[in-house]
N, C-alpha and C positions, 0 to 999 in steps of 0.2 A: 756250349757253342752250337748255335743251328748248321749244317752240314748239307751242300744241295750236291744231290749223286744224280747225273746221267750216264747212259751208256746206248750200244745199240746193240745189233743181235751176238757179237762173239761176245760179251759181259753180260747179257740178260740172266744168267743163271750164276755166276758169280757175283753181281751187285745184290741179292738177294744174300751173302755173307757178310759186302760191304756194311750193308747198311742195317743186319744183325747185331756187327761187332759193334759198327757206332752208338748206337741206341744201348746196347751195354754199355761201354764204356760215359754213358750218362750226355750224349750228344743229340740234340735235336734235330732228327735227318729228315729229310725231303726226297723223296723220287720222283724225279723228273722223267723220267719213262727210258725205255717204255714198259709198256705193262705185259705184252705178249712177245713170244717169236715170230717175227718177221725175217725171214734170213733176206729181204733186199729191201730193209727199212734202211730208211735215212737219218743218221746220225744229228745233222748239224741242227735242227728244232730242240733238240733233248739236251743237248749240250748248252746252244743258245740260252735255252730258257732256263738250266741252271746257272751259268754265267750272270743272265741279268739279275736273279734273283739275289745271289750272290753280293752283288754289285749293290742293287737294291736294298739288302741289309744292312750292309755295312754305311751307306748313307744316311741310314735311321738308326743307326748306333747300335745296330744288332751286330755281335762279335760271330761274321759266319766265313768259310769257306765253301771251296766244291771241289769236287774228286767226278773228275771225268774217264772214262775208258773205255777202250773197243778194241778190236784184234791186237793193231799197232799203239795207240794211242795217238797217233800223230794227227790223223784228219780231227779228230776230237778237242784235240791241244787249239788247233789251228780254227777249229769251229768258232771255244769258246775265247780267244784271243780277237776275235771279229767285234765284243761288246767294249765301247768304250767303260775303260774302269778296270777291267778283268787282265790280271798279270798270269798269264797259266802257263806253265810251265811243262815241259815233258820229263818224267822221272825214271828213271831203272837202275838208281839204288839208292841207296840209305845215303849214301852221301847229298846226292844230285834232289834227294828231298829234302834236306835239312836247310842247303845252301837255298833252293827255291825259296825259304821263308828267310832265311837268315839275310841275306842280300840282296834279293829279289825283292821279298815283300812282296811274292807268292799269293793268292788269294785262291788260284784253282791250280790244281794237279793234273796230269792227264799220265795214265799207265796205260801199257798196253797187255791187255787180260789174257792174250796168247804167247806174250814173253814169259811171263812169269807164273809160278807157284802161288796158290791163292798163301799163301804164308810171305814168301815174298813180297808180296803187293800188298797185304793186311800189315805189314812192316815199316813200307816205304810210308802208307797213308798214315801209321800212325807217329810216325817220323816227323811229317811236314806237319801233321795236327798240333805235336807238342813244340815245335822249334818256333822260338818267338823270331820275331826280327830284330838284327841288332841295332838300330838308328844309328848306324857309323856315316859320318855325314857323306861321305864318299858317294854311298849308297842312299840316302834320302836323294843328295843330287842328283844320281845319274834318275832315277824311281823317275824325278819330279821332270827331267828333260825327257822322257818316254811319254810321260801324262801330255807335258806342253807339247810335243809335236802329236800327240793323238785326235789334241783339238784343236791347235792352234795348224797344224801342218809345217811348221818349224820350231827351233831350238832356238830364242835367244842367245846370238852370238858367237854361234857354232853354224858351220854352211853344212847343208845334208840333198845339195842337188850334184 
């Protein structure tokens, strides 16, 4: 599975683990940057453009994810949630990544690298990597009324003003 990792400067030196582990574990990873420390670089490019890549895969049938993270995860989560296509989710724990793929149908993670034990978070990623989704139609529905209002700006049949 190709795998697109961003982060900003609190994860710069732990996504060099991330994306050690992945590439073991037989994953074809991507870094999305950044490349240095910047402690007032700007997260949401690094995020963005593994989100679209992300997105971009999966529409040429490439079976990929992304793993986003920075202090919080949250401006990260919310960076790559700005790309249409990209479901990303915020995780802090084994549960909360499992269900991200399981019902969500999840395509991007975001943790936050100051919450967690690099072992904790090497957990959660490899959590949401192996948990497939379950096509429980419940959740294709809701999945496909998220998608139609991202393009369309409404939910057939459901009022959302």
């Amino acid at each position: 599975m190709r795998i697109h990792v961003a982060t900003d400067h609190a994860g710069l030196e732990f996504s060099q683990t991330v994306i050690q582990h992945l590439s073991d574990a037989g994953h074809d990873v991507t870094d999305h940057g950044p490349t240095s420390y910047e402690p007032l670089d700007d997260y949401p490019s690094f995020c963005i453009a593994a989100a679209r890549a992300v997105v971009r895969d999966q529409r040429e049938g490439q079976e990929a994810l992304g793993v986003v993270f920075g202090g919080s995860g949250n401006g990260e989560q919310i960076a790559a949630n700005k790309v249409e296509g990209v479901r990303a989710a915020l995780v802090w724990n084994d549960s909360t990544a499992k269900l991200a793929r399981q019902h969500n149908d999840a395509n991007v993670i975001a943790i936050g690298a100051r919450q967690h034990t690099e072992a904790e978070a090497l957990a959660f990623i490899d959590a949401f990597v192996a948990e497939p989704f379950s096509h429980d139609e419940r959740h294709v529905r809701r999945i496909a009324q998220v998608g139609e209002y991202e393009t369309t700006g409404a939910i057939a049949g459901h009022p959302v003003d």
